[in-house]
Backbone as CSV, one residue per row, in Angstrom:
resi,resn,N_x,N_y,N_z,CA_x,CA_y,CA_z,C_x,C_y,C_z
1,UNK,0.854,-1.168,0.000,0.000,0.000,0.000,0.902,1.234,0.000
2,UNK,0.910,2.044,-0.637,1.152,3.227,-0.788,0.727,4.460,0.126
3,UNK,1.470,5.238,0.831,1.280,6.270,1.467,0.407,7.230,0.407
4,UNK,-0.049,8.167,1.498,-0.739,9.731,0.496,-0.067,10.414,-0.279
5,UNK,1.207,10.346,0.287,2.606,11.169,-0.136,3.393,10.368,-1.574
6,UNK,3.258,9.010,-1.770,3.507,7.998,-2.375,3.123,7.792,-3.563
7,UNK,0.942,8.162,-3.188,0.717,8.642,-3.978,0.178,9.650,-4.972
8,UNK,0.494,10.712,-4.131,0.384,12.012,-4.593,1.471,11.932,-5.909
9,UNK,2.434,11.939,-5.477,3.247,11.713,-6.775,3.714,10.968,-7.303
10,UNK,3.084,9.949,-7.617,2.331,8.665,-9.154,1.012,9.465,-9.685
11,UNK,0.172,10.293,-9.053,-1.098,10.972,-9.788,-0.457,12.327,-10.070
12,UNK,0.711,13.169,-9.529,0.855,13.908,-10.030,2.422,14.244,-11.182
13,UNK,2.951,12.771,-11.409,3.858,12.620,-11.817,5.051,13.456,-11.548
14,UNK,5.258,13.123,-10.067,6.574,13.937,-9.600,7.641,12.986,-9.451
15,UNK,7.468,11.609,-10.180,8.426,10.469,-10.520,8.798,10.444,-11.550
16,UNK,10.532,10.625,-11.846,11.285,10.189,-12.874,11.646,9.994,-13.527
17,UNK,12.980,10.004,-13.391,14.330,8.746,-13.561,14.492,7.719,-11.901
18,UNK,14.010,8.623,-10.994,13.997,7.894,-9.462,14.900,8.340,-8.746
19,UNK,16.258,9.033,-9.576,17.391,9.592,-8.488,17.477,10.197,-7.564
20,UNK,16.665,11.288,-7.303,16.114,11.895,-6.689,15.317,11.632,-5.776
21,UNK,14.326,10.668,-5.699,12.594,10.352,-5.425,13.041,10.048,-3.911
22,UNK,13.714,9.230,-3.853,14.298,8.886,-2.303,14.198,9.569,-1.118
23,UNK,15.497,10.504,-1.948,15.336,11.424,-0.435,14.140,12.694,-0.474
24,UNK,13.705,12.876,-1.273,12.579,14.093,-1.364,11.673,13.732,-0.967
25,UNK,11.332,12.165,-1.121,9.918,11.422,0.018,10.519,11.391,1.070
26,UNK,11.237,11.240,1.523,12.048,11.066,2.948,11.971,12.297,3.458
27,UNK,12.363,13.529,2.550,12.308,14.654,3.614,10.960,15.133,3.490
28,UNK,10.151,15.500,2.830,8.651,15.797,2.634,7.940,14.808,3.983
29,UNK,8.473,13.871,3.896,7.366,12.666,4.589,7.498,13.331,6.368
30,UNK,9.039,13.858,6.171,9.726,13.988,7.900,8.785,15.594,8.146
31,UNK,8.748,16.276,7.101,8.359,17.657,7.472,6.952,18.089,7.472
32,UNK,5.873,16.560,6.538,4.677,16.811,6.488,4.240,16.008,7.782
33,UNK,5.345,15.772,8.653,4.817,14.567,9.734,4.865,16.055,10.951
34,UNK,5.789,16.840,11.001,5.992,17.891,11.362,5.287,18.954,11.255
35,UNK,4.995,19.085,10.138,3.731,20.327,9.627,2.977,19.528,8.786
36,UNK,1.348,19.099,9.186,0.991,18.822,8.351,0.196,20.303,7.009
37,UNK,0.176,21.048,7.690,-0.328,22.076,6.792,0.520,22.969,6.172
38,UNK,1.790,22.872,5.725,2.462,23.642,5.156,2.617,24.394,4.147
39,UNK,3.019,25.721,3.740,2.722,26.638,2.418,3.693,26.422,1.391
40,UNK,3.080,26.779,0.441,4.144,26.303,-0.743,5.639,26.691,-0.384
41,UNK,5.767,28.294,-0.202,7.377,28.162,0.433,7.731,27.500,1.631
42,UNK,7.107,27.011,2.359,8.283,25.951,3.310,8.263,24.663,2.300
43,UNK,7.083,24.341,1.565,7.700,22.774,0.647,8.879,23.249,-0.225
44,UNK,8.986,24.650,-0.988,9.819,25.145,-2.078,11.167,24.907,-0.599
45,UNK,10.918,25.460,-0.183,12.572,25.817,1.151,12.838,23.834,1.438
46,UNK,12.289,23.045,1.733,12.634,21.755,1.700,13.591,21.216,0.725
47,UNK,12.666,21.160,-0.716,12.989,20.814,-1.607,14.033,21.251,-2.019
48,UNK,14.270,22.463,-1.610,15.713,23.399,-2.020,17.263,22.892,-1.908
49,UNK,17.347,21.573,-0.971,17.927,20.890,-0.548,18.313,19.616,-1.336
50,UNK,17.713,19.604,-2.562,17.478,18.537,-3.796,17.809,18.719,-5.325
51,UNK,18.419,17.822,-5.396,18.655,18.387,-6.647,18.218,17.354,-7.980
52,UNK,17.054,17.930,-8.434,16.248,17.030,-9.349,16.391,17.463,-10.567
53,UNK,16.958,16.525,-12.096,17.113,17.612,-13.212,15.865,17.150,-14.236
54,UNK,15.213,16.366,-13.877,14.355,15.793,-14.749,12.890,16.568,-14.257
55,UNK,12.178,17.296,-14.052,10.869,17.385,-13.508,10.635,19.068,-13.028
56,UNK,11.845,19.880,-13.108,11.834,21.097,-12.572,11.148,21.194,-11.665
57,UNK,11.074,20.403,-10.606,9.878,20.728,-9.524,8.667,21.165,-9.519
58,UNK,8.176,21.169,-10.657,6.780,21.642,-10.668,5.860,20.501,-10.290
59,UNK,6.245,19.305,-10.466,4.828,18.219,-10.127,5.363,17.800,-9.149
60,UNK,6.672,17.931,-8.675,7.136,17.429,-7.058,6.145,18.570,-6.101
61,UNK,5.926,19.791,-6.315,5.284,20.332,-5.941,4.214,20.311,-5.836
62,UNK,3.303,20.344,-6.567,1.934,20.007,-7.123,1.567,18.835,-6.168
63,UNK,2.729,17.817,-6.382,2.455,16.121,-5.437,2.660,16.533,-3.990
64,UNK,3.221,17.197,-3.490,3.623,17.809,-2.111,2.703,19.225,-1.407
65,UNK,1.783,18.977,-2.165,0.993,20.046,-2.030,-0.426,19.122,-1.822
66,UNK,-0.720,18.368,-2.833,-1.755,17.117,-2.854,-1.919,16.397,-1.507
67,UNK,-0.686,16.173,-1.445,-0.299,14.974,-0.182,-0.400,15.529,1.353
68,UNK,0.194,17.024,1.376,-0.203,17.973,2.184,-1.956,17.889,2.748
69,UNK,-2.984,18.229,1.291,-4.444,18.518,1.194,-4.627,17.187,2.255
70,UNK,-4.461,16.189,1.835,-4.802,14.787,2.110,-4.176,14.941,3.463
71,UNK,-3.552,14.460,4.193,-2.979,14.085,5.338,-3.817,15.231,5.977
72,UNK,-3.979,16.550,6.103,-4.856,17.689,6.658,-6.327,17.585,6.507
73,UNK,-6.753,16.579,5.615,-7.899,16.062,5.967,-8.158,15.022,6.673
74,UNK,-7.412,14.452,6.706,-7.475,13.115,7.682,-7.100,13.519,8.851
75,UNK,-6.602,14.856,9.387,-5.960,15.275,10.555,-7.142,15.645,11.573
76,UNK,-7.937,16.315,9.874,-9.584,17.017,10.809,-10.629,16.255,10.586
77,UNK,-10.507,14.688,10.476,-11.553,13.704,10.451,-11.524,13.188,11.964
């Protein structure tokens, strides 16, 4: 089974080549466990820490933003 975060980006295609994917779920996962409601610049300030050449961060974002929505609804269920 796949996390929210997992699959936020398989629906928002913020996967690959994979080089990357590792640690950007790893740190997203540590900081949305931390904040689940976070604004696009603290995900942009995370990610900043990554260096992805395939995807320009736009759907890592988009997926980290998704995954964000989700986990903050389940926070207020």
């Amino acid at each position: 089974r796949l996390s929210p975060l997992q699959e936020a980006f398989r629906a928002h295609h913020g996967l690959q080549c994979g080089f990357c994917t590792p640690g950007i779920l790893m740190s997203l996962d540590a900081h949305l466990r931390e904040n689940p409601r976070p604004t696009e610049a603290e995900l942009r300030e995370v990610l900043s820490g990554h260096l992805c050449r395939c995807t320009g961060y736009a759907p890592i974002l988009r997926a980290a933003l998704a995954a964000a929505a989700r986990l903050a609804e389940a926070a207020d269920a």
